[in-house]
CHARMM-style PDB file with segment names, atoms N, HN, CA, C and O in Angstrom:
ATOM      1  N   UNK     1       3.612   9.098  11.923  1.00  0.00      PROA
ATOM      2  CA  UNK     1       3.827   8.866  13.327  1.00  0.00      PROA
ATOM      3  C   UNK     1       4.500   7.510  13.514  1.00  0.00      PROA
ATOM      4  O   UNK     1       4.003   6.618  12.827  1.00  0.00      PROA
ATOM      5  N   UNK     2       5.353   7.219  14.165  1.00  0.00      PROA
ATOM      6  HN  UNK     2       5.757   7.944  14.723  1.00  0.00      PROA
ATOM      7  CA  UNK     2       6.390   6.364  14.767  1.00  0.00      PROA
ATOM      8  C   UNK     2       6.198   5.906  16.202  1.00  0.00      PROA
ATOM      9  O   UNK     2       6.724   6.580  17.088  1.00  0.00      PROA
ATOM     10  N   UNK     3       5.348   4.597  16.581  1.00  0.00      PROA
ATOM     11  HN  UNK     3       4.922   4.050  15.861  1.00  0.00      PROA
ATOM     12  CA  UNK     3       4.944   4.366  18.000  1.00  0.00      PROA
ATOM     13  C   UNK     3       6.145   3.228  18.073  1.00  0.00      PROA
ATOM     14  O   UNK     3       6.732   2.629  17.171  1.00  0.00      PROA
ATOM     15  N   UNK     4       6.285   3.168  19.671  1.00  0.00      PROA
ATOM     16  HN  UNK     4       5.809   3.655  20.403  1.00  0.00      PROA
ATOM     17  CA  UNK     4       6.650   1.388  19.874  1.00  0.00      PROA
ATOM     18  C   UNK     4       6.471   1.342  20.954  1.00  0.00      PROA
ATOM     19  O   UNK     4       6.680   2.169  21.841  1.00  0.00      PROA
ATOM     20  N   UNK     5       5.899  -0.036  20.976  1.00  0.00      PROA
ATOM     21  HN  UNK     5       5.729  -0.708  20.256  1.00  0.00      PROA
ATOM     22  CA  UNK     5       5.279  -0.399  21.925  1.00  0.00      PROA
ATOM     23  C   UNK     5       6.216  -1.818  22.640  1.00  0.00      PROA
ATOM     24  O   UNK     5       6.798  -2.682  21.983  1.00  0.00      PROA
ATOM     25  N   UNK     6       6.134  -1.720  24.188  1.00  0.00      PROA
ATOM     26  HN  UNK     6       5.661  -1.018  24.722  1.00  0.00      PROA
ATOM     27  CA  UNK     6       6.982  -2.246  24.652  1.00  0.00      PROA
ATOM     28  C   UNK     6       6.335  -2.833  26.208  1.00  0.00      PROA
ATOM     29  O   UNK     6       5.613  -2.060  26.839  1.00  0.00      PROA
ATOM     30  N   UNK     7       6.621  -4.167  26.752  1.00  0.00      PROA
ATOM     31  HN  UNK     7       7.207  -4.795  26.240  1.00  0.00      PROA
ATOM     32  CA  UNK     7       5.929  -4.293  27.746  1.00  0.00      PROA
ATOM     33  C   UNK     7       7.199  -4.612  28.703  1.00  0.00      PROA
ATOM     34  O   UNK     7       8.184  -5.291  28.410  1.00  0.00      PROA
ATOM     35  N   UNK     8       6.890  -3.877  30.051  1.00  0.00      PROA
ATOM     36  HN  UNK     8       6.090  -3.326  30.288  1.00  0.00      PROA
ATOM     37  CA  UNK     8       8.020  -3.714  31.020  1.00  0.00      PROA
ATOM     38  C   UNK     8       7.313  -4.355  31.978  1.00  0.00      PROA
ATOM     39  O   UNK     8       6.152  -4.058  32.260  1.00  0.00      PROA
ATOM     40  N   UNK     9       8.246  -5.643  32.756  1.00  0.00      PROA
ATOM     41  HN  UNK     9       9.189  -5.884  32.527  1.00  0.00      PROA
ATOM     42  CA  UNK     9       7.665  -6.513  33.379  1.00  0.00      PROA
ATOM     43  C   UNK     9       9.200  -6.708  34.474  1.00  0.00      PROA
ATOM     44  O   UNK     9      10.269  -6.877  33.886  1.00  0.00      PROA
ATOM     45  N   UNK    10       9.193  -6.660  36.302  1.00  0.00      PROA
ATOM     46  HN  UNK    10       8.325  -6.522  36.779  1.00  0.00      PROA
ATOM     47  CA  UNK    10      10.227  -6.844  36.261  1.00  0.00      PROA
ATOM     48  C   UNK    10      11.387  -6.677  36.368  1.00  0.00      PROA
ATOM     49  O   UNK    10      12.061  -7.559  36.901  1.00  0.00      PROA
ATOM     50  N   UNK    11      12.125  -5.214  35.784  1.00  0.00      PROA
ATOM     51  HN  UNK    11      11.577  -4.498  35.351  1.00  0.00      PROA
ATOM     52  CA  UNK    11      13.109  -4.872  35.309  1.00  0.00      PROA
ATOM     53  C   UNK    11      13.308  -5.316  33.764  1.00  0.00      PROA
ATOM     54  O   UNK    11      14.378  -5.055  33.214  1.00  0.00      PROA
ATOM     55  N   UNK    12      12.345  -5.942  33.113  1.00  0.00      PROA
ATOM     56  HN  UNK    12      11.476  -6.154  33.560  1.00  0.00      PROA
ATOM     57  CA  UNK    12      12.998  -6.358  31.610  1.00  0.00      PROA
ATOM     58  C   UNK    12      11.869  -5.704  31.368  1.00  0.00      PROA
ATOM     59  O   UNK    12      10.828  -5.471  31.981  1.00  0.00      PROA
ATOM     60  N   UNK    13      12.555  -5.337  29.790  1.00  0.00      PROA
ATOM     61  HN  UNK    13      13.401  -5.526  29.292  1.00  0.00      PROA
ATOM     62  CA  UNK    13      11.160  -4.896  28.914  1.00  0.00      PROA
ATOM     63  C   UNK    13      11.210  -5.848  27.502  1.00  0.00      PROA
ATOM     64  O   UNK    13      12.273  -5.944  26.888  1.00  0.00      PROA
ATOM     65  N   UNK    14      10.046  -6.507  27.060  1.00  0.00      PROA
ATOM     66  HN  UNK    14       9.183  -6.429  27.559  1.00  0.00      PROA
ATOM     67  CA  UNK    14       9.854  -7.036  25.885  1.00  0.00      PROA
ATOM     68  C   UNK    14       9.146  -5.997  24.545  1.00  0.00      PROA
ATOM     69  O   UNK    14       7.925  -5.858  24.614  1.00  0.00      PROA
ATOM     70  N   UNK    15       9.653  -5.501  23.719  1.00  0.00      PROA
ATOM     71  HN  UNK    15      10.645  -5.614  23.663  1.00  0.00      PROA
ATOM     72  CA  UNK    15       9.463  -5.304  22.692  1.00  0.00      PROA
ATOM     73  C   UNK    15       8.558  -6.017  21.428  1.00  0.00      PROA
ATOM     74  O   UNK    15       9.058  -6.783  20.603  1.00  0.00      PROA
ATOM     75  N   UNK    16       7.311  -5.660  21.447  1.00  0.00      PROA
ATOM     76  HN  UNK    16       6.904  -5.038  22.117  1.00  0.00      PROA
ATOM     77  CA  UNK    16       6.423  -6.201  20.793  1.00  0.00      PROA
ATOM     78  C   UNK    16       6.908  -6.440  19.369  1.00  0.00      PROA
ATOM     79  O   UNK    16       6.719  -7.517  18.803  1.00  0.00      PROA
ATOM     80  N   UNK    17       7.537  -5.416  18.805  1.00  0.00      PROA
ATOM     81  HN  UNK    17       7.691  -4.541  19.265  1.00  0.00      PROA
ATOM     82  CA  UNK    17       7.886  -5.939  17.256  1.00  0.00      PROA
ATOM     83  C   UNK    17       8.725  -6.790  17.219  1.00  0.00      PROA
ATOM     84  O   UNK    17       8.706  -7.537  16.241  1.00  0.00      PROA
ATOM     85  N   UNK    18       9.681  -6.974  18.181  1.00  0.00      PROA
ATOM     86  HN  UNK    18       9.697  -6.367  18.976  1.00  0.00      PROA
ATOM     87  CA  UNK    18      10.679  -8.250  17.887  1.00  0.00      PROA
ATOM     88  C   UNK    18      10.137  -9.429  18.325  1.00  0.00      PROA
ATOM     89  O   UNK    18      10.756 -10.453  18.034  1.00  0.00      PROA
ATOM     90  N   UNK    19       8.869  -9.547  19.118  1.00  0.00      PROA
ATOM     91  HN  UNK    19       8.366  -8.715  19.355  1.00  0.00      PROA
ATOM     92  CA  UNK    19       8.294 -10.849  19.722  1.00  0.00      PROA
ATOM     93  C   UNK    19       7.557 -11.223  18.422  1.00  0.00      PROA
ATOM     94  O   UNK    19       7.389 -12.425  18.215  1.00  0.00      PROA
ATOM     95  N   UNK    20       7.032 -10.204  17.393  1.00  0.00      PROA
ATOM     96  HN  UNK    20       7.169  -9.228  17.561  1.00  0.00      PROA
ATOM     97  CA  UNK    20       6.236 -10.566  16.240  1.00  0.00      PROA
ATOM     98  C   UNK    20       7.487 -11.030  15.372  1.00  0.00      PROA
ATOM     99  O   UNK    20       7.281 -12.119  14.837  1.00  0.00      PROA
ATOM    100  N   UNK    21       8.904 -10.399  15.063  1.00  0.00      PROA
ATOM    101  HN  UNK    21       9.072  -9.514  15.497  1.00  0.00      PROA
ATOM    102  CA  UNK    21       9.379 -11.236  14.586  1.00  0.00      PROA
ATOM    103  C   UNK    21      10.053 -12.443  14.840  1.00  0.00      PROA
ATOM    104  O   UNK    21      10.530 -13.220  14.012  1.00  0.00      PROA
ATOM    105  N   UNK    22      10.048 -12.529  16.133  1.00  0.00      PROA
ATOM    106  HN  UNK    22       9.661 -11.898  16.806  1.00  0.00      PROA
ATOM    107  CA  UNK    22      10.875 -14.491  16.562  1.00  0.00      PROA
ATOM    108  C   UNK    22       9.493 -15.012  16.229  1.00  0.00      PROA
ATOM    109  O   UNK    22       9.595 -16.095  15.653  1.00  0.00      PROA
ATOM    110  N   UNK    23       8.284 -14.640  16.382  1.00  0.00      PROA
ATOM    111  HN  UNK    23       8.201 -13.760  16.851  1.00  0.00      PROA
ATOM    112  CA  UNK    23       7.601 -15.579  16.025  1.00  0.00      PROA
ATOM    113  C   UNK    23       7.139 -15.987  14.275  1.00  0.00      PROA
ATOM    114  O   UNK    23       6.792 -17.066  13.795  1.00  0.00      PROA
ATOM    115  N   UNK    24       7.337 -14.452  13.546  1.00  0.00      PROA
ATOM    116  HN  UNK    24       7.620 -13.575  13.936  1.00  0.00      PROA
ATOM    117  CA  UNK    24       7.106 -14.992  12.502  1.00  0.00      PROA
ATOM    118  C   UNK    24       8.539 -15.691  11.671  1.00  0.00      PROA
ATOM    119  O   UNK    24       8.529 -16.178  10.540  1.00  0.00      PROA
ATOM    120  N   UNK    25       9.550 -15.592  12.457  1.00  0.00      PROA
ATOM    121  HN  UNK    25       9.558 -15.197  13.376  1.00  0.00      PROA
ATOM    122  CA  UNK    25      11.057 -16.804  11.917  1.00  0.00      PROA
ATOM    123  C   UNK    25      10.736 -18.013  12.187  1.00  0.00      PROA
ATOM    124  O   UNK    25      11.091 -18.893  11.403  1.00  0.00      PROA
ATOM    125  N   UNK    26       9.891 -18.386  13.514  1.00  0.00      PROA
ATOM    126  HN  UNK    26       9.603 -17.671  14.151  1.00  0.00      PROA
ATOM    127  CA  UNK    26       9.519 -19.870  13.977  1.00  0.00      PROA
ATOM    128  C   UNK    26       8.237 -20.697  12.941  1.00  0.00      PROA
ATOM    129  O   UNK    26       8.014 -21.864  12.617  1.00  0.00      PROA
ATOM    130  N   UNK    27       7.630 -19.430  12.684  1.00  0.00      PROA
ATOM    131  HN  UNK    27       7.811 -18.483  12.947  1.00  0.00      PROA
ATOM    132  CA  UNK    27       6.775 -19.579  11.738  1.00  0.00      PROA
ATOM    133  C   UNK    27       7.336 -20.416  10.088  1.00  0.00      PROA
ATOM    134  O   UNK    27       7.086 -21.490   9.539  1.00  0.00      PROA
ATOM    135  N   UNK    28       7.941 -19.565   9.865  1.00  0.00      PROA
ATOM    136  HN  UNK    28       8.144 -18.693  10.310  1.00  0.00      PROA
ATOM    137  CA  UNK    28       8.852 -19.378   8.546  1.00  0.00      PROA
ATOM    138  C   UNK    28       9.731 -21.130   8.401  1.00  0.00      PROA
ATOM    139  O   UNK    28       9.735 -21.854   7.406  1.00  0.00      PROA
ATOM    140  N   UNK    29      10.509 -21.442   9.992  1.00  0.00      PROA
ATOM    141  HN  UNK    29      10.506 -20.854  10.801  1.00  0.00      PROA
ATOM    142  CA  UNK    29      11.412 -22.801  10.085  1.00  0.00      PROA
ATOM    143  C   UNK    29      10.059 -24.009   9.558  1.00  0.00      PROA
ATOM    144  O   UNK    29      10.184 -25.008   8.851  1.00  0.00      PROA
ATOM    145  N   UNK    30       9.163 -23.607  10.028  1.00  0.00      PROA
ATOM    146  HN  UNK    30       9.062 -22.795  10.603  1.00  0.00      PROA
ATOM    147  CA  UNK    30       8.119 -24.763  10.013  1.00  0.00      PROA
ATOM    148  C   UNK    30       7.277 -24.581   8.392  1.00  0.00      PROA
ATOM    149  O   UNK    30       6.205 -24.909   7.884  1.00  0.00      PROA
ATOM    150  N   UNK    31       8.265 -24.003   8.092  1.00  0.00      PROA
ATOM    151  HN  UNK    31       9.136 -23.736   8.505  1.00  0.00      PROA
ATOM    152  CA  UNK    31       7.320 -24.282   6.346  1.00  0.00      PROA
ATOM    153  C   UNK    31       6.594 -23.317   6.229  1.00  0.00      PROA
ATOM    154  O   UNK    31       6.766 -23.100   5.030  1.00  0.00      PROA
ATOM    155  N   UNK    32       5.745 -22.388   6.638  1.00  0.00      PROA
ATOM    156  HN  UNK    32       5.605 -22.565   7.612  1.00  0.00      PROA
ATOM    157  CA  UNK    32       4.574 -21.552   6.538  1.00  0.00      PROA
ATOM    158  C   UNK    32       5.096 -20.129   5.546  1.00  0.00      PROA
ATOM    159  O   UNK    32       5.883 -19.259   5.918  1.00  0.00      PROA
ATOM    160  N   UNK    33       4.551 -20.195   4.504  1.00  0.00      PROA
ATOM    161  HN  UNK    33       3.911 -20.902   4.202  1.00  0.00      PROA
ATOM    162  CA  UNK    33       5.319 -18.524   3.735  1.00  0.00      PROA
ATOM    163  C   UNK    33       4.193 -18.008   4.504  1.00  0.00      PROA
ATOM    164  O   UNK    33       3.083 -18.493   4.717  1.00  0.00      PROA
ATOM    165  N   UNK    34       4.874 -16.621   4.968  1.00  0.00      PROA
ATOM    166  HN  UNK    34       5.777 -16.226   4.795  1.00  0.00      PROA
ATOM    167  CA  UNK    34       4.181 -15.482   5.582  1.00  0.00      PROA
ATOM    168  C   UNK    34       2.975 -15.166   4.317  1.00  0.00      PROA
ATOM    169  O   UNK    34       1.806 -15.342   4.663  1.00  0.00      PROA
ATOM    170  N   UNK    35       3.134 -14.880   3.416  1.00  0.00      PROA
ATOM    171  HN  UNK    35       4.083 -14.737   3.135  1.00  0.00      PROA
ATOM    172  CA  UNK    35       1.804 -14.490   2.927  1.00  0.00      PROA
ATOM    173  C   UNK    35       0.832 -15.243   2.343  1.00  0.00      PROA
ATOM    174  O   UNK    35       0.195 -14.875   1.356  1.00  0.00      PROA
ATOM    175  N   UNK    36       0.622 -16.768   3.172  1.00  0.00      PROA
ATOM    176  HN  UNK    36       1.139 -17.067   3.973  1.00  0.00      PROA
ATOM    177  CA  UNK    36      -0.387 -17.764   3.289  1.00  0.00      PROA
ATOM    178  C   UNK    36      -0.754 -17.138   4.703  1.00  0.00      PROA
ATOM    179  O   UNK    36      -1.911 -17.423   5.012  1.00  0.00      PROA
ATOM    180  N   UNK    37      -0.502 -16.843   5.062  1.00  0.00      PROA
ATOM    181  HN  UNK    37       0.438 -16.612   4.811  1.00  0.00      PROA
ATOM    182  CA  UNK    37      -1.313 -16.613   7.036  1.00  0.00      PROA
ATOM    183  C   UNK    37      -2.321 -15.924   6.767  1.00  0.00      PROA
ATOM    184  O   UNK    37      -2.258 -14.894   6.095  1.00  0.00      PROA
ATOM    185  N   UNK    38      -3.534 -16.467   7.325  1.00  0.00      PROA
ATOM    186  HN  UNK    38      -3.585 -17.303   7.871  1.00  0.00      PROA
ATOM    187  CA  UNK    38      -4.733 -15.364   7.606  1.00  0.00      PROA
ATOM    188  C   UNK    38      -4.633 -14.330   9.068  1.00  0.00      PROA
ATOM    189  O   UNK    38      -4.603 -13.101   9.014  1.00  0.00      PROA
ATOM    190  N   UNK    39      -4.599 -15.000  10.116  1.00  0.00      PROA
ATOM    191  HN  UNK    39      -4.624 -15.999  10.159  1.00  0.00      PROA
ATOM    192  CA  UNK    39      -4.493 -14.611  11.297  1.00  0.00      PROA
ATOM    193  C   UNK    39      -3.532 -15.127  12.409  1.00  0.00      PROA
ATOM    194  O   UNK    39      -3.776 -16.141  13.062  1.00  0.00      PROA
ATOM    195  N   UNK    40      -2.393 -14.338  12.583  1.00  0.00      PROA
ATOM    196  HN  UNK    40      -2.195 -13.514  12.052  1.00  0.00      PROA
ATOM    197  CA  UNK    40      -1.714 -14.297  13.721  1.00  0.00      PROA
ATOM    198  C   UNK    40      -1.959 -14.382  15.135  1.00  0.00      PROA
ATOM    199  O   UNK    40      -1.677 -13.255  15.544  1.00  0.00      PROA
ATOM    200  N   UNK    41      -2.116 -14.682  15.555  1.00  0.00      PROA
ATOM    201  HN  UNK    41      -2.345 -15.597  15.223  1.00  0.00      PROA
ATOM    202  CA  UNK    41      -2.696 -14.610  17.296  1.00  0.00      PROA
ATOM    203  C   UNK    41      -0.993 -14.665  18.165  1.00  0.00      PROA
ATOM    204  O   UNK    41      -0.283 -15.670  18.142  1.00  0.00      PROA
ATOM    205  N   UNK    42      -0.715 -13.709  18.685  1.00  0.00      PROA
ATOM    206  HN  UNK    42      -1.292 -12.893  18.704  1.00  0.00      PROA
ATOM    207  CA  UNK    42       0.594 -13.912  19.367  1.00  0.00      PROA
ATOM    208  C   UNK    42       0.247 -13.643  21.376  1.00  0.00      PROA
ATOM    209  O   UNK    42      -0.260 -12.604  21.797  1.00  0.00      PROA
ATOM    210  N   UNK    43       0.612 -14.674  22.184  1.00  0.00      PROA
ATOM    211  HN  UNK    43       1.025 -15.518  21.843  1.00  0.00      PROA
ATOM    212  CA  UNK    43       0.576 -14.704  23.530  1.00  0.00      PROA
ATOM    213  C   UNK    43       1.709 -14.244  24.390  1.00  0.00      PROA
ATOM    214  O   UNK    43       2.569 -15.122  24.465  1.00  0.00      PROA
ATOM    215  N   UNK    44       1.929 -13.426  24.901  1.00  0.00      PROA
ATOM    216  HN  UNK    44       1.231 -12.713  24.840  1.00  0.00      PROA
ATOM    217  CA  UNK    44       3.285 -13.027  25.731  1.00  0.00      PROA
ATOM    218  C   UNK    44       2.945 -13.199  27.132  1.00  0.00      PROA
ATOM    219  O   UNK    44       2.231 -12.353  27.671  1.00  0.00      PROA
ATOM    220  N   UNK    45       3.526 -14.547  28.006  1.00  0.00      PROA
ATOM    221  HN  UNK    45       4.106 -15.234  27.569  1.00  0.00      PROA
ATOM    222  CA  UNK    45       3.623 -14.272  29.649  1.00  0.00      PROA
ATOM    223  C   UNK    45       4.576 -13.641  30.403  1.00  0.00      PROA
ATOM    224  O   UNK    45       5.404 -14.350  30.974  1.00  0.00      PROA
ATOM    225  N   UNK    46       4.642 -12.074  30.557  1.00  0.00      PROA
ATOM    226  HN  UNK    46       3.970 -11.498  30.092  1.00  0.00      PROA
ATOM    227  CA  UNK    46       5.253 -11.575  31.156  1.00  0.00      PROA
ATOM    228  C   UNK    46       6.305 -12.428  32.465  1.00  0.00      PROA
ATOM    229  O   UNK    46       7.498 -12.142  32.568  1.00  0.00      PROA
ATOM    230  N   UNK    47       5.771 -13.256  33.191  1.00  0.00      PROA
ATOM    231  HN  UNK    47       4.802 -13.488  33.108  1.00  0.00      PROA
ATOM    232  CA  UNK    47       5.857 -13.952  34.336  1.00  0.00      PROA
ATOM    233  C   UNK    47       7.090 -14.722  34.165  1.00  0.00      PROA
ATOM    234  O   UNK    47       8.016 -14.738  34.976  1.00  0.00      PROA
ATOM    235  N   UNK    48       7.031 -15.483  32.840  1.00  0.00      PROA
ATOM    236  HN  UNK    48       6.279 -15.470  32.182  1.00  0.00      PROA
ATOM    237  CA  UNK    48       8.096 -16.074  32.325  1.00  0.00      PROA
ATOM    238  C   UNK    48       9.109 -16.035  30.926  1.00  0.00      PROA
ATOM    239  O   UNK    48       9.857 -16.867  30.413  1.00  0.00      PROA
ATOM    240  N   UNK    49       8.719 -14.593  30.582  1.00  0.00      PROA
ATOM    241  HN  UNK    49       8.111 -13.916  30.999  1.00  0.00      PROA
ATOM    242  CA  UNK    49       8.907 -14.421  29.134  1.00  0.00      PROA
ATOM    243  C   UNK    49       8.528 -14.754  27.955  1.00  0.00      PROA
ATOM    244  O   UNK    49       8.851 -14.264  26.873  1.00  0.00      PROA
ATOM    245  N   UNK    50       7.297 -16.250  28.378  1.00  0.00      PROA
ATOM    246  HN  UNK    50       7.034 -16.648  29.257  1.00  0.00      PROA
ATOM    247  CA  UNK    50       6.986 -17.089  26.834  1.00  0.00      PROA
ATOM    248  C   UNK    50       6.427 -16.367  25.947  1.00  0.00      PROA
ATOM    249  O   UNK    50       5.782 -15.344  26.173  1.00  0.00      PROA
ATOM    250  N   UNK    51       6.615 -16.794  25.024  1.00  0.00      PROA
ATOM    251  HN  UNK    51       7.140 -17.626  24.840  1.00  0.00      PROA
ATOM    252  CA  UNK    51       5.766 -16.249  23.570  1.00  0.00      PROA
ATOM    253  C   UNK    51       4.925 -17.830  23.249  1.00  0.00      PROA
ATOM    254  O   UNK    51       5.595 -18.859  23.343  1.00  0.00      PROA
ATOM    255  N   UNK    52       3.356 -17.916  22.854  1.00  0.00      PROA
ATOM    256  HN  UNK    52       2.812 -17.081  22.778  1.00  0.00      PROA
ATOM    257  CA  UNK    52       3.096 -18.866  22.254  1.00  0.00      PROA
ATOM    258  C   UNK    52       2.253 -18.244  21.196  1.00  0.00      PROA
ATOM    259  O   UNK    52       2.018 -17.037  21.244  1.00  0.00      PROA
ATOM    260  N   UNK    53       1.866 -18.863  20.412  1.00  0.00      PROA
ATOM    261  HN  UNK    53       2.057 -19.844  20.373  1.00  0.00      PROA
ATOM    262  CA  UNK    53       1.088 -18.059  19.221  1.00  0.00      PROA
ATOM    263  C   UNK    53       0.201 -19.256  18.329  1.00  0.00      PROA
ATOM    264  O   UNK    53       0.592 -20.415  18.190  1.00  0.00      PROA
ATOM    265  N   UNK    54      -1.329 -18.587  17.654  1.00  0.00      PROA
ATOM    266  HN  UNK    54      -1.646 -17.645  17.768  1.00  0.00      PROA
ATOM    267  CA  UNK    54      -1.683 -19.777  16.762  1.00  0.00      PROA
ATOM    268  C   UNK    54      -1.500 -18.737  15.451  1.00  0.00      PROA
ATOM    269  O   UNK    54      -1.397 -17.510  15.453  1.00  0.00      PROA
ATOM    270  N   UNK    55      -1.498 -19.760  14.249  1.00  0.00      PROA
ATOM    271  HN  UNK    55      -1.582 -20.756  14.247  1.00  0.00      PROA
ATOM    272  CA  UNK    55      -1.821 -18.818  13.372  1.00  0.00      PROA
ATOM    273  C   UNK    55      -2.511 -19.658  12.806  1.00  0.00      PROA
ATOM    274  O   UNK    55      -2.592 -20.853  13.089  1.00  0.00      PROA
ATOM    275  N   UNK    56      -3.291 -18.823  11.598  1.00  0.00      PROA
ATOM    276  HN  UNK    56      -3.225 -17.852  11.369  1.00  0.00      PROA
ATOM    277  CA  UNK    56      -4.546 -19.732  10.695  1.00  0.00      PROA
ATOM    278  C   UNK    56      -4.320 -18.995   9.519  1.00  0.00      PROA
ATOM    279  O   UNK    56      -4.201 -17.790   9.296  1.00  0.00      PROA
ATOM    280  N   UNK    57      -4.279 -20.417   8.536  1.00  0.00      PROA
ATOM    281  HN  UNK    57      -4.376 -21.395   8.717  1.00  0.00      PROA
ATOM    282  CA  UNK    57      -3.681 -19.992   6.993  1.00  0.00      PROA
ATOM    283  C   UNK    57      -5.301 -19.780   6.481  1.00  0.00      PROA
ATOM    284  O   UNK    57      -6.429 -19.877   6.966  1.00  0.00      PROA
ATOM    285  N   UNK    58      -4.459 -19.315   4.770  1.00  0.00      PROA
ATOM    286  HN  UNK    58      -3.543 -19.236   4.376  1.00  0.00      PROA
ATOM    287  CA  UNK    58      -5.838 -18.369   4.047  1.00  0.00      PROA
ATOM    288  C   UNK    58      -6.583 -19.877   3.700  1.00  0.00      PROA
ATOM    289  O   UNK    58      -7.510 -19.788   2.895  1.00  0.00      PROA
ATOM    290  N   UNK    59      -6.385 -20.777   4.041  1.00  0.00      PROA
ATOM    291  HN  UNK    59      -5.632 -20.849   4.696  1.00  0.00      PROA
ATOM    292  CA  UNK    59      -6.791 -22.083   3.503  1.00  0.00      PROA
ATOM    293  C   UNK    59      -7.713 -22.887   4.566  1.00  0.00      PROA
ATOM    294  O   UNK    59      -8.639 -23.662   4.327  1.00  0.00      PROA
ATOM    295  N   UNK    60      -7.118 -22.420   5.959  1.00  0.00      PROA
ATOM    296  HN  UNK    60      -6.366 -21.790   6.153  1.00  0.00      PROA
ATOM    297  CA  UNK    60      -8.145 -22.997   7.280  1.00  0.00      PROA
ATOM    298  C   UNK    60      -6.844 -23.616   8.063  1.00  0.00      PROA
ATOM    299  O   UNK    60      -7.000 -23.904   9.250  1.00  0.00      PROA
ATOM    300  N   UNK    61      -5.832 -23.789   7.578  1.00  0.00      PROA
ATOM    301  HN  UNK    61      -5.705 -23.555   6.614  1.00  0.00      PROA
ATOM    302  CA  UNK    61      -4.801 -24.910   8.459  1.00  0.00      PROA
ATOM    303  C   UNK    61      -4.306 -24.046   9.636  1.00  0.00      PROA
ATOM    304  O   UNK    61      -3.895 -22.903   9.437  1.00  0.00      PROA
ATOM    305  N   UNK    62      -4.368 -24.840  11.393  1.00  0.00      PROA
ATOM    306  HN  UNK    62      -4.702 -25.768  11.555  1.00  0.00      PROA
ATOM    307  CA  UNK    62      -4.200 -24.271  12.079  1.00  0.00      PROA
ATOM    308  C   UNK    62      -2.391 -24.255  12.841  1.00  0.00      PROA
ATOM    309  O   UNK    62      -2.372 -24.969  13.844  1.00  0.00      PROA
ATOM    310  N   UNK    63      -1.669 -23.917  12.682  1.00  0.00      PROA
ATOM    311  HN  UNK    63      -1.684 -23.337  11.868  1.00  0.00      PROA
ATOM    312  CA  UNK    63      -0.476 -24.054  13.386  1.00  0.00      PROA
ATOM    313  C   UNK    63       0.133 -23.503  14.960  1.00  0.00      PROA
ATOM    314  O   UNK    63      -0.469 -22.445  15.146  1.00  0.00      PROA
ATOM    315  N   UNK    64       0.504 -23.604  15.443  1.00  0.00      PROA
ATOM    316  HN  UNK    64       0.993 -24.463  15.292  1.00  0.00      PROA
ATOM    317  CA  UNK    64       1.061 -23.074  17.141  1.00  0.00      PROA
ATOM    318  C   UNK    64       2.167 -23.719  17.100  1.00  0.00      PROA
ATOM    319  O   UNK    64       2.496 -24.535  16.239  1.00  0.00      PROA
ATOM    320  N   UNK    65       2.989 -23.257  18.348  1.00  0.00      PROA
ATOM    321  HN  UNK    65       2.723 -22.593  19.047  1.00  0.00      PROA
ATOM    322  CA  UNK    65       3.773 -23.581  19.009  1.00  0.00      PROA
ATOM    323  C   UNK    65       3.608 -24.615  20.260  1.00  0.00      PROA
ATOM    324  O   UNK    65       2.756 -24.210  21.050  1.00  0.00      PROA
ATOM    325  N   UNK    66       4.202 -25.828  20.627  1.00  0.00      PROA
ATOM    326  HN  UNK    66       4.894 -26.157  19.985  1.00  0.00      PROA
ATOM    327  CA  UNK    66       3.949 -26.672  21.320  1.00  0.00      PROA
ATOM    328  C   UNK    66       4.984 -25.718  22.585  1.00  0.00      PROA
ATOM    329  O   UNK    66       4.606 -25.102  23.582  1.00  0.00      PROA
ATOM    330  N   UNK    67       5.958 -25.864  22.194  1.00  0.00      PROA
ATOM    331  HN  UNK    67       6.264 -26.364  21.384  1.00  0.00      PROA
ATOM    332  CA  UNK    67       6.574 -25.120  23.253  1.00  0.00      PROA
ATOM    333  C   UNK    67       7.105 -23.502  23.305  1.00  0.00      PROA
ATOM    334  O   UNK    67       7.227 -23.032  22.174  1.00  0.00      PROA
ATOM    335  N   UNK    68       7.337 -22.861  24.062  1.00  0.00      PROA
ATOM    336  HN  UNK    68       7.238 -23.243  24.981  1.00  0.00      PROA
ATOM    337  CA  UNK    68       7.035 -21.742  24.231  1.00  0.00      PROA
ATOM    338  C   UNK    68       8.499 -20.839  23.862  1.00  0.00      PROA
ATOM    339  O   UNK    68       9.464 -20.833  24.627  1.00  0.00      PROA
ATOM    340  N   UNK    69       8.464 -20.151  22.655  1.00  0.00      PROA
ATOM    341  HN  UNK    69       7.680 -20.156  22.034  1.00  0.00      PROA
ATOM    342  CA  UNK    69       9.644 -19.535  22.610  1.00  0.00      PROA
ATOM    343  C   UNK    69       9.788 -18.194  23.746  1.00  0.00      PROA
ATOM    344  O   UNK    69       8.829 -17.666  24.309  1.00  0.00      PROA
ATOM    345  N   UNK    70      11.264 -17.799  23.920  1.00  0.00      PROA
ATOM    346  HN  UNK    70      12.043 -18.228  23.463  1.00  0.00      PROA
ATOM    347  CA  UNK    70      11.521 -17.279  25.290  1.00  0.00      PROA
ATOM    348  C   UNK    70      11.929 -15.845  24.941  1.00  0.00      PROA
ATOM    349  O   UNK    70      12.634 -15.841  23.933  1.00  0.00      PROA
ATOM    350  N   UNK    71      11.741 -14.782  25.385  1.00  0.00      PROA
ATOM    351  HN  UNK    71      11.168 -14.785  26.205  1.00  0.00      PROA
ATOM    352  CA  UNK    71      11.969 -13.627  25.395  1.00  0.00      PROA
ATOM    353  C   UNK    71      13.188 -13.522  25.956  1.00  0.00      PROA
ATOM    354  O   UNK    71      13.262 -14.439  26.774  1.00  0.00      PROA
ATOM    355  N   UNK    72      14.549 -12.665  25.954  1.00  0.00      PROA
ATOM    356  HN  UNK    72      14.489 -11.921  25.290  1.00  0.00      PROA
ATOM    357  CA  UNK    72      15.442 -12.755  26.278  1.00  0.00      PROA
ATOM    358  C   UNK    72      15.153 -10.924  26.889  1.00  0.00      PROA
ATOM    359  OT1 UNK    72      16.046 -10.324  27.487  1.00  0.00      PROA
TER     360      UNK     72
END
């Protein structure tokens, strides 16, 4: 089975798998190899498009975004 999931806010719709990947590229610029991450946490404000996100490595280190990448 083949889902996608998509949030329509607006007239725009944001696409959940591509919000997981701008965030795991922002992830990636800041040093983090994807398969150190324990837990992803990803935030989407419809209202304004932001994406903010924490993640927590297999080690305890906590990382986020200070500012809010933008959904186009």
């Amino acid at each position: 089975m083949k889902s996608i999931f998509e949030v329509q806010y607006r007239g725009k719709n944001a696409n959940t798998t591509e919000i997981e990947k701008m965030v795991k590229e922002d992830v990636k610029a800041k040093g983090v190899k994807i398969s150190t991450i324990d837990t992803l946490n990803i935030y989407f404000t419809p209202e304004t498009s932001s994406v903010y996100y924490v993640v927590t490595t297999k080690d305890g280190e906590s990382i986020n975004n200070d500012e809010p990448l933008n959904v186009e």
